[in-house]
Backbone as CSV, one residue per row, in Angstrom:
resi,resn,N_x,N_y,N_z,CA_x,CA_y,CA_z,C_x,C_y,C_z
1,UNK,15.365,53.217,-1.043,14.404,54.298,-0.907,14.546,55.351,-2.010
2,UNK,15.251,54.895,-2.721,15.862,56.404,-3.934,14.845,55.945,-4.936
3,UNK,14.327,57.082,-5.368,13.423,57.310,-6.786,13.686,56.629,-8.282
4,UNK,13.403,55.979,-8.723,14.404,55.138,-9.800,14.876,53.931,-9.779
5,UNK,15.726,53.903,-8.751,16.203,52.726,-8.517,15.632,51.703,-7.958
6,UNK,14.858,52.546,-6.459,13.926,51.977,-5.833,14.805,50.381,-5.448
7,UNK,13.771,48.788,-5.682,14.436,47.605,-5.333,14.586,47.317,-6.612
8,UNK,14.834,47.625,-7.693,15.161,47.208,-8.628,16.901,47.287,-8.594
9,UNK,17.062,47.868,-7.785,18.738,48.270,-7.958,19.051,47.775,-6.555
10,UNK,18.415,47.724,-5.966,18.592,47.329,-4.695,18.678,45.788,-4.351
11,UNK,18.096,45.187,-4.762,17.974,43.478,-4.592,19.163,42.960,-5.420
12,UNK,19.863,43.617,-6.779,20.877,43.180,-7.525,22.310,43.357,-6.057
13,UNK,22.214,44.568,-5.948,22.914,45.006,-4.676,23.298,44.450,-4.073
14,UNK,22.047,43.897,-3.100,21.970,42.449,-1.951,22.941,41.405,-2.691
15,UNK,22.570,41.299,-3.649,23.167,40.020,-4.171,24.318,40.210,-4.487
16,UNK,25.076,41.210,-4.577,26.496,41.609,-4.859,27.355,41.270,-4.179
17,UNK,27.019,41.770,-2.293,27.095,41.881,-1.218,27.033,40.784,-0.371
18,UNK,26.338,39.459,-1.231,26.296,38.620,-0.729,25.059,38.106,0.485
19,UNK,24.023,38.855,0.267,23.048,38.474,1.209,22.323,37.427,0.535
20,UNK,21.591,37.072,1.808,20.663,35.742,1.040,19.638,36.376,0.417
21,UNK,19.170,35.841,-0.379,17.678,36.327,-1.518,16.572,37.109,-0.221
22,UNK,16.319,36.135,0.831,15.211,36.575,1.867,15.650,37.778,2.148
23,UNK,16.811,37.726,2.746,17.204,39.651,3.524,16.775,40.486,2.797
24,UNK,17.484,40.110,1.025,17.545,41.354,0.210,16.309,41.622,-0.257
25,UNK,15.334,40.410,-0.447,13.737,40.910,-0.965,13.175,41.626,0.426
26,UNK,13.288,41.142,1.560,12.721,41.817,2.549,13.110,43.114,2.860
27,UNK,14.492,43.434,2.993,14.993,44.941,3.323,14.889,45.818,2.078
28,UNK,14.730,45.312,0.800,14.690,45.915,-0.526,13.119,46.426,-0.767
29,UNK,11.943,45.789,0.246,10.519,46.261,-0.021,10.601,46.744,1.095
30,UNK,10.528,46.924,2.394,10.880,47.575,3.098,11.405,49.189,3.066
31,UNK,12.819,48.860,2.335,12.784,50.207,2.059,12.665,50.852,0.969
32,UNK,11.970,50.386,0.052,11.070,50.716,-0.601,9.699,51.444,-0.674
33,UNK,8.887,50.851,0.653,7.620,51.315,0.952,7.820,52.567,2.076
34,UNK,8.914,52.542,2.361,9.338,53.708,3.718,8.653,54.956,2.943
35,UNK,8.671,55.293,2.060,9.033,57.147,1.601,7.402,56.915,1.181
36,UNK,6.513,55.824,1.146,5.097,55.633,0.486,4.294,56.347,0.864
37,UNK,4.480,56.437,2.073,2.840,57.518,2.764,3.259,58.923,3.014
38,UNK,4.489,58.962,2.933,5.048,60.876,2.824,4.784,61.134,1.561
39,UNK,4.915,60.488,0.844,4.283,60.816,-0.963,2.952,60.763,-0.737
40,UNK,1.947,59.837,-0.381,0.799,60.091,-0.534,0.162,61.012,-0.029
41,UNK,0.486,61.243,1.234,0.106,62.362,2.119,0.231,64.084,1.242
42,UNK,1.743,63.903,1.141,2.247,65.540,0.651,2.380,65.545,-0.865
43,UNK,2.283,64.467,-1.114,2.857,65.316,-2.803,2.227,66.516,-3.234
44,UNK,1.086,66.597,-3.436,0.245,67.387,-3.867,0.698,68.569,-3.269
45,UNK,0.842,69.014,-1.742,1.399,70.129,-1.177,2.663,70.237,-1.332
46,UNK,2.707,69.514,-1.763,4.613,70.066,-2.029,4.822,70.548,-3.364
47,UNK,3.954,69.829,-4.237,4.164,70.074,-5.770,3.178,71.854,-6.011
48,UNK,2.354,72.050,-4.810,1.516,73.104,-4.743,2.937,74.436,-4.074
49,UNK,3.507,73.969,-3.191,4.516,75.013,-2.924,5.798,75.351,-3.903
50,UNK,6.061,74.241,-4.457,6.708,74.087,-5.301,6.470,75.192,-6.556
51,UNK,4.994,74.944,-7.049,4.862,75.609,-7.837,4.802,77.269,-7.610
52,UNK,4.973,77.633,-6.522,4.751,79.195,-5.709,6.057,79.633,-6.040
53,UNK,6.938,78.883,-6.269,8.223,79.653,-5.946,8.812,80.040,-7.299
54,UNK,9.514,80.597,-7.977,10.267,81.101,-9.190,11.203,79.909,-9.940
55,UNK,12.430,79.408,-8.592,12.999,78.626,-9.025,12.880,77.042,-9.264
56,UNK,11.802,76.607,-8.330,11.245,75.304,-8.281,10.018,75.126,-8.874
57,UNK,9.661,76.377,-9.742,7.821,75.761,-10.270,8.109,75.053,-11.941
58,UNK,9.339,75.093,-12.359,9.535,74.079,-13.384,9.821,73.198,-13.292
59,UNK,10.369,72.410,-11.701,10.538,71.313,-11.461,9.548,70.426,-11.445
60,UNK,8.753,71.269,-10.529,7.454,71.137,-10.110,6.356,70.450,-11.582
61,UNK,6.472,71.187,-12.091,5.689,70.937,-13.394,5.656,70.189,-13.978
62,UNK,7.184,69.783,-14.159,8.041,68.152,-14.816,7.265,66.732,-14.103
63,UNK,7.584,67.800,-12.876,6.888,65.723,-11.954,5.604,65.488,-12.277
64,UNK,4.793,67.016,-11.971,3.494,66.883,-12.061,2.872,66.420,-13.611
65,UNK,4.093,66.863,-14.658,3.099,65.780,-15.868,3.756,64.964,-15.763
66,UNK,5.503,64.214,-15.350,5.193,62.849,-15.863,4.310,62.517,-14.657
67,UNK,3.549,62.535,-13.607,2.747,61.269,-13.000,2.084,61.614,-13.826
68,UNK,0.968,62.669,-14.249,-0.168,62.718,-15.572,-0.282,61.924,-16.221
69,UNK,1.231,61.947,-17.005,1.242,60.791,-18.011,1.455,59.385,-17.833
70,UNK,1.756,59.438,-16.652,1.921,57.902,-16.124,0.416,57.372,-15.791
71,UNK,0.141,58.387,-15.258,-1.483,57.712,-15.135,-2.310,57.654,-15.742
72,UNK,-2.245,58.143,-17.005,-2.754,57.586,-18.285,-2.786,56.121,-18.797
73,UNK,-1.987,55.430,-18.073,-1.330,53.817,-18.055,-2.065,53.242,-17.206
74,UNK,-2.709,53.378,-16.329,-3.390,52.856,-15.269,-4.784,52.534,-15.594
75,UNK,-5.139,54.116,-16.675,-6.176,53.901,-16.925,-7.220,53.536,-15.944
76,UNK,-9.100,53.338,-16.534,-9.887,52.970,-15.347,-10.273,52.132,-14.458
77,UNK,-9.151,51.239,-14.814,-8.731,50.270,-13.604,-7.989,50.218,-12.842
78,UNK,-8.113,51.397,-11.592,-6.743,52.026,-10.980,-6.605,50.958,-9.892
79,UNK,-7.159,50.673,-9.304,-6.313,49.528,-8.051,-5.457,48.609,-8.751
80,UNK,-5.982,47.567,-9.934,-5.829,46.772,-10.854,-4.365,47.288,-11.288
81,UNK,-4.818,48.647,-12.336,-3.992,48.897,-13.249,-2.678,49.866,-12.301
82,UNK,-2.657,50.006,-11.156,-1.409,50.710,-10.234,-1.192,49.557,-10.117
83,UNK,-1.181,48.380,-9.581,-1.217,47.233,-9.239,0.541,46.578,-10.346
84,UNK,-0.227,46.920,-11.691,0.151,46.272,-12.370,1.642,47.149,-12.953
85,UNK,1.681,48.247,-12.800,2.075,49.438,-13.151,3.409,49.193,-12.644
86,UNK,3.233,49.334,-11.025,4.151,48.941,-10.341,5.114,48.104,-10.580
87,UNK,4.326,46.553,-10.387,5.005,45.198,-10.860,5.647,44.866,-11.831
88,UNK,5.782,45.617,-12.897,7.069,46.308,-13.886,8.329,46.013,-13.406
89,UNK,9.288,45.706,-13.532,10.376,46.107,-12.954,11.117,47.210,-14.398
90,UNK,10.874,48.101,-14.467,11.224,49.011,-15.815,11.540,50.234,-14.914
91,UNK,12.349,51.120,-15.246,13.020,52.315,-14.701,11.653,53.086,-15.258
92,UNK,10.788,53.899,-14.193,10.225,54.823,-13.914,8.257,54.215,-13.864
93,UNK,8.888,53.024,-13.399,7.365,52.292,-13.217,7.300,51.457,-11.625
94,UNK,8.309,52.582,-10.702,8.322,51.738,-9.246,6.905,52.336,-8.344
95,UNK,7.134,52.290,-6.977,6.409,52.717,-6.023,6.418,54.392,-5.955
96,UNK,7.524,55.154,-6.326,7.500,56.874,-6.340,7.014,57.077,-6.771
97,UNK,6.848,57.088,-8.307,5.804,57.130,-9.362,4.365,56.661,-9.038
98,UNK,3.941,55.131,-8.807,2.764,54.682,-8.109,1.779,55.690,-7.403
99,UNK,3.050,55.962,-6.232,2.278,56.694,-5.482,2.041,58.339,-5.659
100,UNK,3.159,58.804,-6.619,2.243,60.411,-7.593,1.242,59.826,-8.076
101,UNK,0.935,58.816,-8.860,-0.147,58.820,-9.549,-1.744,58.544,-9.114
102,UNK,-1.283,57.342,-7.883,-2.290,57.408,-6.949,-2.800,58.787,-6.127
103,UNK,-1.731,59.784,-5.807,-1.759,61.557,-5.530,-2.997,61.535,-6.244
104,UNK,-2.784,61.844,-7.601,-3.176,62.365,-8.481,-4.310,61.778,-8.883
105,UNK,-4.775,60.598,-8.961,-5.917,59.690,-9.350,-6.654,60.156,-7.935
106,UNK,-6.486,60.861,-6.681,-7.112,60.772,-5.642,-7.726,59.550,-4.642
107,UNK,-6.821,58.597,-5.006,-6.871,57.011,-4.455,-6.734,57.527,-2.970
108,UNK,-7.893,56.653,-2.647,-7.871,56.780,-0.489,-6.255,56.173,0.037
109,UNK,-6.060,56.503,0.939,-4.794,56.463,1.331,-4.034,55.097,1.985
110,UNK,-5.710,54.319,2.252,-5.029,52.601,2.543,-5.315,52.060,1.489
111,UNK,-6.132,52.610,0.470,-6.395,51.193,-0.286,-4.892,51.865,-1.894
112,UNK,-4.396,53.068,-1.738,-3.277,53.670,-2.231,-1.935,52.726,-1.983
113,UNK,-2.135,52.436,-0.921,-0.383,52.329,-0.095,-0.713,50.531,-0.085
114,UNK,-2.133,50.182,0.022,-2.400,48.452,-0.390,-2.228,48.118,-1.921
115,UNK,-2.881,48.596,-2.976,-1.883,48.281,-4.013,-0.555,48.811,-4.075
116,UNK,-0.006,49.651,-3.539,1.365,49.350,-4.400,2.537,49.063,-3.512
117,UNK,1.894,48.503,-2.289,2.980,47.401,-1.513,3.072,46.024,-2.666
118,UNK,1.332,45.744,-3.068,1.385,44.441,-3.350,2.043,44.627,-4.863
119,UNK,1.826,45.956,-5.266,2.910,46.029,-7.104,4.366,45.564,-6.522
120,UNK,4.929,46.269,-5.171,6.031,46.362,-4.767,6.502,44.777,-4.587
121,UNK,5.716,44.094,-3.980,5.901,42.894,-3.437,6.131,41.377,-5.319
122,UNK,5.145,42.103,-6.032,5.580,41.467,-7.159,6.495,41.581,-7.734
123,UNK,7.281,43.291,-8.206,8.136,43.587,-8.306,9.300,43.192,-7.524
124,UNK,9.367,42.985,-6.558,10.266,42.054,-5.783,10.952,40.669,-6.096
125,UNK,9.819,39.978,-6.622,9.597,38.435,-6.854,10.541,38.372,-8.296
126,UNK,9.800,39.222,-9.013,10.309,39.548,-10.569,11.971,39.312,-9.971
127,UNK,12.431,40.752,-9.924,13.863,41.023,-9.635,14.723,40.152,-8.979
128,UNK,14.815,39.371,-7.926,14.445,38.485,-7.081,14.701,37.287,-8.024
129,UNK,14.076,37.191,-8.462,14.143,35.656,-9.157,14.958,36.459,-10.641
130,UNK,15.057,36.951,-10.750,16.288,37.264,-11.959,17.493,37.261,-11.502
131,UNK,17.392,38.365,-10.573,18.648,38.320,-9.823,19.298,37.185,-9.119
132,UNK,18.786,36.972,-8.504,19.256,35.641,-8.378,19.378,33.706,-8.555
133,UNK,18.553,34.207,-10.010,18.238,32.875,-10.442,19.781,32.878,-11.635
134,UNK,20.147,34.471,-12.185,21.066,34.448,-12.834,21.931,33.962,-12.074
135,UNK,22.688,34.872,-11.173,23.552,34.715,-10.598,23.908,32.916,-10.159
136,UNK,23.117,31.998,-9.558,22.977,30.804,-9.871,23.216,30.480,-10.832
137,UNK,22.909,30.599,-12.561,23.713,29.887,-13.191,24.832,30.494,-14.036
138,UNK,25.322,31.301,-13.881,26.890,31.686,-13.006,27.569,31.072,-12.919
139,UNK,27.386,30.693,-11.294,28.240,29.800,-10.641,27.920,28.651,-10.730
């Protein structure tokens, strides 16, 4: 569920730990998509209170351009291009991000949280099959 790492760090994890590929892709999107609709819902009000206050309105500001600039990447094919955005497995192209940018693009809130399960769910596959296709030849 952490920002960054998201299942990209998480499915290597599983596999550290010794779970089977299924657990770790399943509990790794899972909790992944947990924090999805509290972002879609609040970001905007939070990044709006955020900005009210003295000590948090430069934080505030930071997030609010990188999603800007992230969603410049999406460009005008936003279901498509969040879609694709997601399915990255690259540090700062997970579902947190996704879903500021969907905030911010004003994407409706099921068809928001429907692409970027399914970015999430590719991103999965990606990692997933690295992770443990390496680890296989390994051993």
């Amino acid at each position: 569920m952490l920002p960054v790492v998201e299942l990209r760090g998480a499915i290597p994890v599983g596999a550290a730990l010794g779970l089977h590929w299924h657990l770790s892709f399943v509990l790794s999107i899972l909790g992944n998509m947990l924090p999805i609709p509290f972002i879609l819902i609040f970001m905007k009000r939070v990044l709006k209170w955020m900005k009210s206050t003295k000590r948090l309105k430069g934080i505030a500001e930071r997030i609010e351009n990188h999603a800007i600039k992230k969603s410049s990447l999406v460009g005008n094919i936003e279901a498509l291009g969040l879609i694709i955005f997601i399915a990255i497995p690259l540090p700062g192209t997970g579902a947190w991000t996704g879903a500021m940018i969907a905030s911010f693009l004003n994407m409706k809130l099921r068809h928001a949280f429907f692409c970027i399960l399914i970015g999430v769910i590719l991103a999965g596959f990606i990692v997933t099959g690295l992770t443990y296709g390496f680890a296989a030849l390994i051993s």
